[in-house]
C-alpha positions in Angstrom: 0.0 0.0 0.0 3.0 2.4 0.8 4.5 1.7 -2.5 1.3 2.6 -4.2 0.9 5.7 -2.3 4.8 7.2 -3.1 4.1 5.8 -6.7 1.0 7.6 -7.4 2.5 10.6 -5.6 6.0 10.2 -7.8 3.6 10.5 -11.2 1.1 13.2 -9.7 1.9 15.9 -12.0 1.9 18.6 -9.0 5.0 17.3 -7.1 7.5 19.6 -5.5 9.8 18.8 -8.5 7.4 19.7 -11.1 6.5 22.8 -9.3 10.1 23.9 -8.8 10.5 23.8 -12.5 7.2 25.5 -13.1 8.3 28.8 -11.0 12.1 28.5 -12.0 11.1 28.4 -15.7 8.5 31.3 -15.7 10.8 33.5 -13.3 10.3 36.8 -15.6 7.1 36.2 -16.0 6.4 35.9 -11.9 8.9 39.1 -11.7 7.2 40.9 -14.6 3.8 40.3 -12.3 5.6 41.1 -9.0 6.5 44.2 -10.2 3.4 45.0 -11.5 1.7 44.8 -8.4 4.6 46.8 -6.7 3.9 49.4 -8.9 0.1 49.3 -8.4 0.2 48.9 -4.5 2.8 52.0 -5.0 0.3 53.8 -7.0 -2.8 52.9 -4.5 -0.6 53.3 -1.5 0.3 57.5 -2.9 -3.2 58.1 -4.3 -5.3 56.7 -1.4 -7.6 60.0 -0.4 -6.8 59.9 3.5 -9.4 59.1 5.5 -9.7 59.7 9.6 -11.1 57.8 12.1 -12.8 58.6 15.8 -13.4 55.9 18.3 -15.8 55.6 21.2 -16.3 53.1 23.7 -19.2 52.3 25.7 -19.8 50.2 29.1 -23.2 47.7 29.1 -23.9 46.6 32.5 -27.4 44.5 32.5 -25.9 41.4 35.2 -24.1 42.1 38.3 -21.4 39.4 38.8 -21.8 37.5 41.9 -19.2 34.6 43.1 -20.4 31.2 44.3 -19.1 29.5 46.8 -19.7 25.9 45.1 -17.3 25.8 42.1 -19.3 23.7 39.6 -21.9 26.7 40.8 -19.9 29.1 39.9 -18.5 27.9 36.6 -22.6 27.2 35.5 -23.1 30.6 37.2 -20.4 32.4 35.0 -21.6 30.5 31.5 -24.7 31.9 32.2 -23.2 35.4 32.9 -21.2 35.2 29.8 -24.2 34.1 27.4 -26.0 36.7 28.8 -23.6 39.3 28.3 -23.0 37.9 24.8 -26.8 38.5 24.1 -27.4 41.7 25.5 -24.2 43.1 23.8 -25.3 41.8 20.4 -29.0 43.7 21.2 -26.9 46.8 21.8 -24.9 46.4 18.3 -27.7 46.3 16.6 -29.1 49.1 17.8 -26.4 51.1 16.9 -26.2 49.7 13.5 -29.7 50.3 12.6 -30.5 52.2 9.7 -33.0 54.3 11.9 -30.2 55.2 13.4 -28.7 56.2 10.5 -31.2 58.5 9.2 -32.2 60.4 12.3 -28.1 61.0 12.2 -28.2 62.3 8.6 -31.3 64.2 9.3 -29.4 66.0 12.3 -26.0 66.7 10.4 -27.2 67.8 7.7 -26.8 66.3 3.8 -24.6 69.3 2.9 -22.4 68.4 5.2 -22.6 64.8 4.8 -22.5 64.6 1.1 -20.7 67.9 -0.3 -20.0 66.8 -3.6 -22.9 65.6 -4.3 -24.7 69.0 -4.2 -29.0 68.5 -4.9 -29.1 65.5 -6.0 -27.9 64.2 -2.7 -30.9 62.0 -0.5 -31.3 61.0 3.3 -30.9 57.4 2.2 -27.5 58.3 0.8 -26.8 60.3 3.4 -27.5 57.1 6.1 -26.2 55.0 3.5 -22.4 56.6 4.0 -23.1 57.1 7.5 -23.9 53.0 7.8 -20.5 52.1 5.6 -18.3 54.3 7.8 -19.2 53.0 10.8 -18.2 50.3 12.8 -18.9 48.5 15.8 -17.1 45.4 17.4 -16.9 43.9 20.6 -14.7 40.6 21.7 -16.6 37.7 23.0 -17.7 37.5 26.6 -16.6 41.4 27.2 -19.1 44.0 27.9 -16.9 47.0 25.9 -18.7 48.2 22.5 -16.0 49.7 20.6 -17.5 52.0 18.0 -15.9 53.9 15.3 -16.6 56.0 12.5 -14.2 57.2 9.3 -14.6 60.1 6.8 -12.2 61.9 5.1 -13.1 65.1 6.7 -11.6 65.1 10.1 -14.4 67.5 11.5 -17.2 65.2 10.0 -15.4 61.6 11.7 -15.9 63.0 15.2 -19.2 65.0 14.7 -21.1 62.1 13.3 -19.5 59.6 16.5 -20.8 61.8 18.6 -24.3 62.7 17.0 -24.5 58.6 16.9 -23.9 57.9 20.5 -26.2 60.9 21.6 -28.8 59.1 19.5 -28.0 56.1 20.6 -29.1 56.3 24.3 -32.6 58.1 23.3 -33.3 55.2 20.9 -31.8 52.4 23.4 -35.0 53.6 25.7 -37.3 53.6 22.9 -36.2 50.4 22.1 -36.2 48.9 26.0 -39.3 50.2 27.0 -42.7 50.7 25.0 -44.4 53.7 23.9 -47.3 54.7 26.8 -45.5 51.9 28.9 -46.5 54.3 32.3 -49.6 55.1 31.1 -50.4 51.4 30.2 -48.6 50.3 33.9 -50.9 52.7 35.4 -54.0 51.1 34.1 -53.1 48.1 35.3 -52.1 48.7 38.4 -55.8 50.7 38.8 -57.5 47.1 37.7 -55.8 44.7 39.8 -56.3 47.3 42.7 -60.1 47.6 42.1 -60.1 43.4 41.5 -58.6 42.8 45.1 -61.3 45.5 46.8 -63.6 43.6 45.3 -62.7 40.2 46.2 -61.9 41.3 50.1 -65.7 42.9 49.9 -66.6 39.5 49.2 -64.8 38.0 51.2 -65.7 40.3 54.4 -69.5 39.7 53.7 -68.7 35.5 53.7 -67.0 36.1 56.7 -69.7 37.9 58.3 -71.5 35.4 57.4 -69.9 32.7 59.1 -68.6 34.4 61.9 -65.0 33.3 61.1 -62.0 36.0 60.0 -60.0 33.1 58.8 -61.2 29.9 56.7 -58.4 27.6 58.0 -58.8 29.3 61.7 -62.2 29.2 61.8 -62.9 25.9 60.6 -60.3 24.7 63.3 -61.7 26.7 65.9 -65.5 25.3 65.0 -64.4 22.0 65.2 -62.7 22.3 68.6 -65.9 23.9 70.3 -68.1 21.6 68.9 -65.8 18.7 70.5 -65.4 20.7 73.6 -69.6 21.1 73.8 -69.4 17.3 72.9 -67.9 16.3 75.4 -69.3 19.1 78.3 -72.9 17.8 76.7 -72.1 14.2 77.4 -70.6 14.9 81.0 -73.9 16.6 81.6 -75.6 13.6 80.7 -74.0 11.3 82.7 -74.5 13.5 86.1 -78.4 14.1 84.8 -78.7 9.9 84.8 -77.1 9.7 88.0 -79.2 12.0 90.1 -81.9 10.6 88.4 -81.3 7.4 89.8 -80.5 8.7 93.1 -83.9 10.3 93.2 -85.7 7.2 91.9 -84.1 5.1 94.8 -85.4 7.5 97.8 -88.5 6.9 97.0 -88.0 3.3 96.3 -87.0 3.5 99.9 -89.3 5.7 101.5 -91.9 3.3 102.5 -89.7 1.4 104.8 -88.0 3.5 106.7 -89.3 4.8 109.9 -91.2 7.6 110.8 -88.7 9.3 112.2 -86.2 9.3 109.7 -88.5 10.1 107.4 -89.2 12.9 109.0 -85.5 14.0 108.8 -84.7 13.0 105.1 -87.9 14.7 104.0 -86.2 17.7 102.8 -83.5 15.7 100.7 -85.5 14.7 97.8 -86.8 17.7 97.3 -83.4 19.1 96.5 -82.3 16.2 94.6 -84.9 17.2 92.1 -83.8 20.4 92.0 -80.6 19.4 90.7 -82.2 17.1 88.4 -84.3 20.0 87.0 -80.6 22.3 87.1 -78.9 19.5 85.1 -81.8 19.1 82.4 -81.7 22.6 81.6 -77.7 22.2 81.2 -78.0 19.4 78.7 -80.5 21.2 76.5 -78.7 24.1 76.5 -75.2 22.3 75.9 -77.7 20.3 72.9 -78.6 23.7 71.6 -75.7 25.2 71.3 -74.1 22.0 70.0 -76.6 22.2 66.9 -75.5 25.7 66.8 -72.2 24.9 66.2 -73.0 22.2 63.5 -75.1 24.3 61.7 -72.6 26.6 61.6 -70.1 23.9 60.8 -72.2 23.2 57.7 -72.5 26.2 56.6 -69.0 26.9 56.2 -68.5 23.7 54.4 -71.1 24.4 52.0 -69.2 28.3 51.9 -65.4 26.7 51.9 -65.3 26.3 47.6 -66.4 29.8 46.9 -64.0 31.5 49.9 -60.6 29.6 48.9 -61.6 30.3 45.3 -61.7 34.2 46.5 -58.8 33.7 48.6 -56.6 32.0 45.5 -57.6 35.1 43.1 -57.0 37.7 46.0 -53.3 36.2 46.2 -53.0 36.0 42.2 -54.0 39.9 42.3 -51.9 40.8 45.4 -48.9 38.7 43.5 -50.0 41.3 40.2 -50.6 44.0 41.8 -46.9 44.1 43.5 -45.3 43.3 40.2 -47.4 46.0 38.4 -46.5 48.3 41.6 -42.7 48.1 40.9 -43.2 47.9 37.3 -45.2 51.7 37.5 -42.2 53.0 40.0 -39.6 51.9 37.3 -41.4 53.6 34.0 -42.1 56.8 36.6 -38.2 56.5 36.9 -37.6 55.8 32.9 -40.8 58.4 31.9 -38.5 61.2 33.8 -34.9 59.7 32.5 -32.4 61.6 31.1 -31.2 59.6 27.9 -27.5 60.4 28.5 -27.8 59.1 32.2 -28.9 55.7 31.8 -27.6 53.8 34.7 -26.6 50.4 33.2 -24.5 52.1 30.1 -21.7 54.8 30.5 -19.8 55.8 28.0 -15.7 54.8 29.2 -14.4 56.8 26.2 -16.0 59.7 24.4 -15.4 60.2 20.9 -11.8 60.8 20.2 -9.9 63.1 18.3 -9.7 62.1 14.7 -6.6 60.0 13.6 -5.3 59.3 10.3 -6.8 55.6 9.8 -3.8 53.7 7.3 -5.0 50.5 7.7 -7.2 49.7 5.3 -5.0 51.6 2.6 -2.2 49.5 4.0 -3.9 46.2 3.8 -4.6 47.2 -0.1 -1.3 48.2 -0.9 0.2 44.8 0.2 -2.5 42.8 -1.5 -2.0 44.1 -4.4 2.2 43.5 -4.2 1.4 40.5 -3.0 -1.5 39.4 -5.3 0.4 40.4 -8.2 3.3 37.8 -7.6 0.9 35.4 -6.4 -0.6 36.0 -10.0 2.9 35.1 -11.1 3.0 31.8 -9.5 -0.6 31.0 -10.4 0.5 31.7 -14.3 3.1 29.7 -13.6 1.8 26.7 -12.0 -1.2 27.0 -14.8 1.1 26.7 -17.9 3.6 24.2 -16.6 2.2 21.6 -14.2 -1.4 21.7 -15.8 -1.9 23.1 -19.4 1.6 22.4 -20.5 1.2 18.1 -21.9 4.8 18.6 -23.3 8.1 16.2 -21.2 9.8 19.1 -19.6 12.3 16.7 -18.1 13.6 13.5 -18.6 12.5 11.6 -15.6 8.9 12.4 -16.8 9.6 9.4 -19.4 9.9 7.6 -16.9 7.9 7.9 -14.0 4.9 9.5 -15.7 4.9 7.3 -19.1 7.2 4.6 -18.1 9.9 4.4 -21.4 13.3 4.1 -20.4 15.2 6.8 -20.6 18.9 6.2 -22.5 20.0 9.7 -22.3 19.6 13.4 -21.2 21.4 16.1 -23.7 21.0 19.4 -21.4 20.3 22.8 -23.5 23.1 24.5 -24.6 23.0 28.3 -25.2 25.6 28.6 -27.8 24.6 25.6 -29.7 27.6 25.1 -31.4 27.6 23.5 -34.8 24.1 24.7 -35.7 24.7 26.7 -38.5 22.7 28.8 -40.6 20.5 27.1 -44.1 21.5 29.3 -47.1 18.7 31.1 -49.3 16.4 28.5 -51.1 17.9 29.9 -54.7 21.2 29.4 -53.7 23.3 28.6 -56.6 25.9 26.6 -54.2 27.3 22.9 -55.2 24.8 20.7 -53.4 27.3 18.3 -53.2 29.0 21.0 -51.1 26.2 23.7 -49.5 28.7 26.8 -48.5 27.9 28.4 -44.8 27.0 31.8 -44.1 29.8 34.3 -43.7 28.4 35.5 -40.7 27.7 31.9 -39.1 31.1 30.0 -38.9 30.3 27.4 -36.2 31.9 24.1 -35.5 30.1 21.4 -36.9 29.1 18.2 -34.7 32.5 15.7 -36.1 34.7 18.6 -34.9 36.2 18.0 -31.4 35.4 21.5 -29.9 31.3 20.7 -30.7 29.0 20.3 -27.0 27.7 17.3 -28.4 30.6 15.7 -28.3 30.8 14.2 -25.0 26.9 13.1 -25.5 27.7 11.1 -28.8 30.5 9.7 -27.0 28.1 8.2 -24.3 25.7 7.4 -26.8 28.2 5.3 -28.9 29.5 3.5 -25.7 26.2 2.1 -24.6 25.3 1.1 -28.4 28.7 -0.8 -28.0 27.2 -2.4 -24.7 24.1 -3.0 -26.7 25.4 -5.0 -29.4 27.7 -6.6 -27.4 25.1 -7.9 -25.1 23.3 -9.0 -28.2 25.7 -10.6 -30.1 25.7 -8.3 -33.0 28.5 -9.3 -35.1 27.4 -8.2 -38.4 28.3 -5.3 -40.4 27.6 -3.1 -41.1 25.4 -2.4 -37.9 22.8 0.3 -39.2 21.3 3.0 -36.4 18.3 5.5 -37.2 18.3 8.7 -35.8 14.7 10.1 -36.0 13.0 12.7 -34.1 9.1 13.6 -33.2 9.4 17.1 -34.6 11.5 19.2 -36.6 14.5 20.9 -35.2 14.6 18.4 -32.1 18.5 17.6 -32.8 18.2 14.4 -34.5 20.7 15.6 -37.0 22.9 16.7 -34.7 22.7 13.7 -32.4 23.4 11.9 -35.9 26.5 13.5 -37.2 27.9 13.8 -33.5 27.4 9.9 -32.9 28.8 9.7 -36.7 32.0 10.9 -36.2 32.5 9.5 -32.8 32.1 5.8 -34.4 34.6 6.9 -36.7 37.2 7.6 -34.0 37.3 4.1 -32.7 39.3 3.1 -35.5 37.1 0.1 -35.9 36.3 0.5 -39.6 34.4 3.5 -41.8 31.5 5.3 -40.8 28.6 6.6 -43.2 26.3 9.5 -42.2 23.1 8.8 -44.5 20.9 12.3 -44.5 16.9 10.9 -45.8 15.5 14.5 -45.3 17.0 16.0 -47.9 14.7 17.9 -49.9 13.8 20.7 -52.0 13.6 23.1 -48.6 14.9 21.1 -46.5 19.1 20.7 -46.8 21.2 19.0 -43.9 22.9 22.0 -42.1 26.2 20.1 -41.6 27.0 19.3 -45.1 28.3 22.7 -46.1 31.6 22.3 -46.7 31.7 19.0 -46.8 32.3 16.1 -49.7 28.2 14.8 -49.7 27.9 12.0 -52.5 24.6 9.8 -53.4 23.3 7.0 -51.5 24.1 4.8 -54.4 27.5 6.2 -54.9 28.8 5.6 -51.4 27.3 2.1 -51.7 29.3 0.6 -54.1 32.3 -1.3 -52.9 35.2 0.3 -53.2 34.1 3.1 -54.8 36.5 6.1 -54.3 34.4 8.5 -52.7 36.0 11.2 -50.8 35.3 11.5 -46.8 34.3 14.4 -44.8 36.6 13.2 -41.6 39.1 9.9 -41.0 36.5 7.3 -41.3 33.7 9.5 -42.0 31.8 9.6 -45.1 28.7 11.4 -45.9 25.8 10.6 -48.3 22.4 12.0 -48.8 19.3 10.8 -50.8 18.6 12.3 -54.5 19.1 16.0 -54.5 17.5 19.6 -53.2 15.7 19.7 -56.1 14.0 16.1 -55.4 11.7 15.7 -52.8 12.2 13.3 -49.7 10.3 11.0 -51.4 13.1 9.5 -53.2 13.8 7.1 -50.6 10.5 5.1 -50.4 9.9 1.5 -48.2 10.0 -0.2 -51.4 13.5 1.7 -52.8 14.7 0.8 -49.2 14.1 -2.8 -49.4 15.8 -3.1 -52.5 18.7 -1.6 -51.2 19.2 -3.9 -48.4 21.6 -6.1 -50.4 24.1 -3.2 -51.2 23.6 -1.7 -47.6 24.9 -5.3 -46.0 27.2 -5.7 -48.9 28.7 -2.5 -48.3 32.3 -1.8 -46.7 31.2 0.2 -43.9 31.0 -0.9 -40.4 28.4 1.5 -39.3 25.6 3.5 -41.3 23.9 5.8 -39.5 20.3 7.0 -40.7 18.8 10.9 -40.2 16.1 9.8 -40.5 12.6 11.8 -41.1 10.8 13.0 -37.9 8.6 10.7 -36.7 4.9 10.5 -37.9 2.0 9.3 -40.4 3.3 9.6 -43.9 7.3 9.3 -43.0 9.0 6.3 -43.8 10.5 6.1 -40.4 8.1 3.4 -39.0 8.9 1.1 -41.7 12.3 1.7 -41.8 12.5 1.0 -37.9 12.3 -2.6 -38.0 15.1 -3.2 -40.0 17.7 -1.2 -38.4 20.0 -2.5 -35.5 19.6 0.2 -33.2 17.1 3.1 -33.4 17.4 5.7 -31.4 14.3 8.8 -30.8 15.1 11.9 -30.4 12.7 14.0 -27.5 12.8 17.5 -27.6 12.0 18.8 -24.2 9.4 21.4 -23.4 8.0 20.7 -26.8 6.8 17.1 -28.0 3.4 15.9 -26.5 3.5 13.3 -23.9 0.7 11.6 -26.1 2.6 11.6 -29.2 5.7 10.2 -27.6 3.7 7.4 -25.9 1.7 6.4 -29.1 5.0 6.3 -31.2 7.0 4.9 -29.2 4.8 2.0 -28.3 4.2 1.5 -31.8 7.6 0.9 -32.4 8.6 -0.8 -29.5 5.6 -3.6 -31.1 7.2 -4.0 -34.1 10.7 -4.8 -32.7 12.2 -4.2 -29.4 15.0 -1.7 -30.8 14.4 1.6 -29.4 15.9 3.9 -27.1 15.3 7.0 -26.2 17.7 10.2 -26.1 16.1 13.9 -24.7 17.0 16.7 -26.1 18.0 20.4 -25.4 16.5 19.6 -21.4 16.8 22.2 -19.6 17.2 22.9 -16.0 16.3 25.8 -14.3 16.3 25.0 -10.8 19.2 25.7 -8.9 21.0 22.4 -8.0 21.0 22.6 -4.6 17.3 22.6 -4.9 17.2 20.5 -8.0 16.7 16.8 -7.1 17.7 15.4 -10.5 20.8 17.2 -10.7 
């Protein structure tokens, strides 16, 4: 899974490599846009109008902090505090940023003042409207400090309109906190609830009247205690009345036979006896009486008990209201006779200040335009060479992005030694020997001094590997040269590998040149002894050589067209090309495409090697050729061209 992962990172065309390259490449242009937005910040930064600023700060106090003595109490109690604050801060923001705010500002400046340039035409709306984008108000989390600030770029105009604002601001902060006619509607209340609970006590005094109690719980106890106190006096009355009623009952039971003379004396006591009888009677009816009394009573308060807790449970509603209405009327008496600027729970703890020259947002312009116009830069830059440039740039994009081993790199060279100059199309010269330009007297790519050189040098030892490794006896060993595109080196890569198989002493070299054509004339054969395909074929013909071991040979004329040398004329020439004396023919070949013999020709050379120009063949094109190629026979390699590397090596991680 890890080697996926670095793999599919490795080929993502956005790696740090690939960006690198993108900036290092398209440096001027990410200069040329850095330095445009210098300029431009510059210009804003000088031709900014100035603009001034007065700040304000004001003091909200709506919940007094109290500590708890619990801590989990008095973390929940100082959330609450702070979600509180948070709310009633945000109320008071709004406030100030309200557009009626706004307008009844305007209205008090003055448009003129406000708006001078824009004369008649100027409104209130505009008027709030500049008011509104001037102003701000802030305030960090949790705090109960309004910062408020207001920028013009009239000095006199920034402090004015601050302090107009907050002046406002109090008068509307009671509009806004209390109702219109809240006293007057307070006062009505408190006048109903008032006449509610003189009414209920009316009622209440006339029930209570009418059961002789003051208190339904105390007089319903108090009822029931006499009426078990008569209970009980009634039933001790009752028991004395039956036992003097015996008593009397057995005197006379007992009268008969007793003697005279103690007759005579206990004559008088049952007379009293029923006295007391008659005294005890009268005390039970009375104690009965007064018992039914108190039951009648008794039910008559139970029958009443609904309708006077009913009356008592409003009366305590309306005393509860008529308390709350009662403060309620005491505080709008206190807010109806308020002075605005002296509210209690807001104080301003800084008046509008002197104006200040505000540079901020001028300065925060000025850098992002310096900064946005290299960041342009790199965008461009990123844009045309990670994602809409398809081109190889480098030579490890063969193979980590389209997998086709890579044989060689040939850096760009400035100078470019060697490529000289074509003459006029109507040039008169020998074709057999194409003069240079006067003006153009560069080496060409057999001469020692030539960059490619060293290249060729490589390139011949690893075809010596090659054919080693193959067991490629044969002679002579034949090697294409073909590029995807015109000017990609191929015939420079051809001469140059010419000339260094000529230096090994191992046998004569010919440098065949198939694009020879009416427009088309090989650059390096100016100068030299160039002779016919079919000349330098013949066997031991006496053809003259451009360097020791280094014979050159091109197909028809200028005047023919490329053409000449078809598949078929190709074919047929096989017998003389491995007849031949030469140990090595190499083939500058057409670039690679469609109608170019180059395909055919491939599968019958030893060795073919495909030119890449970097930064300028399509990744798509190289893949499709060169796996068509590599189907027919496994022959090619691949050489890049003119690569170029503008990293810096220490940051450069193919260097």
């Amino acid at each position: 899974m890890a080697e996926i992962r670095r793999e599919t990172q490795q080929h993502s065309g956005l790696n740090l490599s690939n960006i690198l390259f993108a900036l290092f490449k398209h440096k001027r242009m990410i200069m040329l846009c850095a330095v445009v937005g210098i300029i431009a910040a510059a210009a804003f930064y000088f031709l900014y109008p100035p603009v001034y600023e007065s700040q304000a700060k004001l003091l909200v106090r709506y919940v007094l902090e109290r500590s708890a003595v619990d801590p989990i109490e008095a973390e929940k109690a100082a959330t609450a505090l702070n979600d509180t604050t948070d709310k009633v801060i945000g109320a008071e923001m709004e406030i100030l940023t309200s557009w009626d705010l706004a307008v009844q500002v305007a209205q008090a400046i003055g448009l003129k003042r406000l708006l001078p340039l824009s004369g008649a035409s100027a409104t209130e709306s505009d008027a709030a409207r500049s008011i509104s984008l001037g102003l701000k108000v802030i305030s960090n989390k949790g705090s109960n400090i309004i910062l408020v600030s207001y920028k013009n770029r009239d000095p006199q105009i920034a402090t004015l309109v601050l302090q107009e604002l907050l002046s406002r601001y109090f008068i509307k902060h009671l509009e806004v906190h209390r109702s219109a006619g809240a006293f007057d509607f307070v006062t009505q209340q408190t006048d109903q609830v008032r006449t509610r609970l003189n009414q209920m006590e009316d009622a209440l005094k006339s029930l209570r009247d009418k059961t002789g109690i003051v208190s339904l719980k105390e007089g319903s106890t108090a009822l029931t205690t006499e009426a078990a106190k008569t209970q009980e006096e009634l039933n001790a009355a009752e028991a004395e009345l039956a036992e003097h009623q015996a008593l009397v009952k057995q005197v006379a039971e007992n009268k008969s036979k007793t003697w005279r003379t103690k007759s005579q004396l206990s004559e008088k006591s049952p007379v009293s006896e029923r006295a007391r009888v008659a005294g005890i009677q009268a005390k039970v009816e009375t104690l009965k009486s007064r018992l039914y009394d108190i039951q009648q009573r008794m039910k008559q308060l139970s029958e009443l008990r609904p309708q006077i807790e009913e009356l008592e449970r409003k009366r305590e509603i309306d005393e509860a209201n008529y308390k709350y209405f009662a403060a309620t009327l005491e505080k709008a008496r206190i807010d109806e006779a308020l002075d605005p600027s002296k509210m209690p729970n807001i104080s301003a703890v800084q008046r509008p200040s002197p104006p200040i020259l505000a540079t901020t947002k001028r300065d925060k312009i000025a850098m992002g335009l310096a900064g946005g116009g290299a960041a342009l830069g790199i965008a461009l830059a990123l844009l045309r060479g990670s994602v809409l440039n398809r081109t190889v740039r480098r030579p490890l994009e063969l193979e980590t992005q389209l997998h086709i081993p890579l044989m060689l790199s040939i850096p760009y060279s400035a100078a470019r030694n060697g490529h000289l100059a074509l003459p006029p199309n109507d040039s008169t010269a020998n074709p057999g020997a194409l003069a240079t330009r006067p003006h153009h007297s560069k080496l060409a790519p057999w001469e020692a001094g030539h960059f490619i050189r060293p290249y060729c040098e490589a390139i011949r030892d690893r075809l010596g590997l090659y054919f080693e490794l193959k067991h490629l006896t044969h002679k002579p060993k034949l090697v294409g040269i073909a590029a995807f595109s015109e000017a990609a080196g191929a015939s420079t890569i051809a001469a140059g590998l010419a000339a260094s198989l000529s230096e090994t002493n191992d046998g004569k070299v010919l440098l065949v040149d198939i694009n020879l054509g009416p427009e088309d004339v090989h650059p390096f054969f100016k100068g030299k002894p160039a002779h016919s395909l079919n000349a330098a074929l013949e066997r031991h013909s006496a053809i003259a050589s451009a360097a020791d071991n280094l014979y050159l040979a091109t197909v028809g004329s200028p005047k023919t067209g490329p053409a000449q040398l078809g598949l078929k004329k190709f074919f047929d020439m096989m017998p003389n090309l491995k007849a031949s004396d030469f140990d090595y023919i190499i083939f500058d070949m057409p670039p690679l495409s469609q109608t170019s013999p180059t395909s055919g020709m491939a599968a019958f050379m030893d060795k073919l090697l495909l030119v890449v120009e970097a930064e300028k063949n399509n990744r798509e094109l190289i893949k499709r050729g060169y796996g068509k190629l590599v189907a027919e026979r496994d022959n090619v390699a691949v050489v890049v061209n003119k690569a170029r590397s503008y990293v810096p090596k220490w940051l450069d991680a193919e260097s």
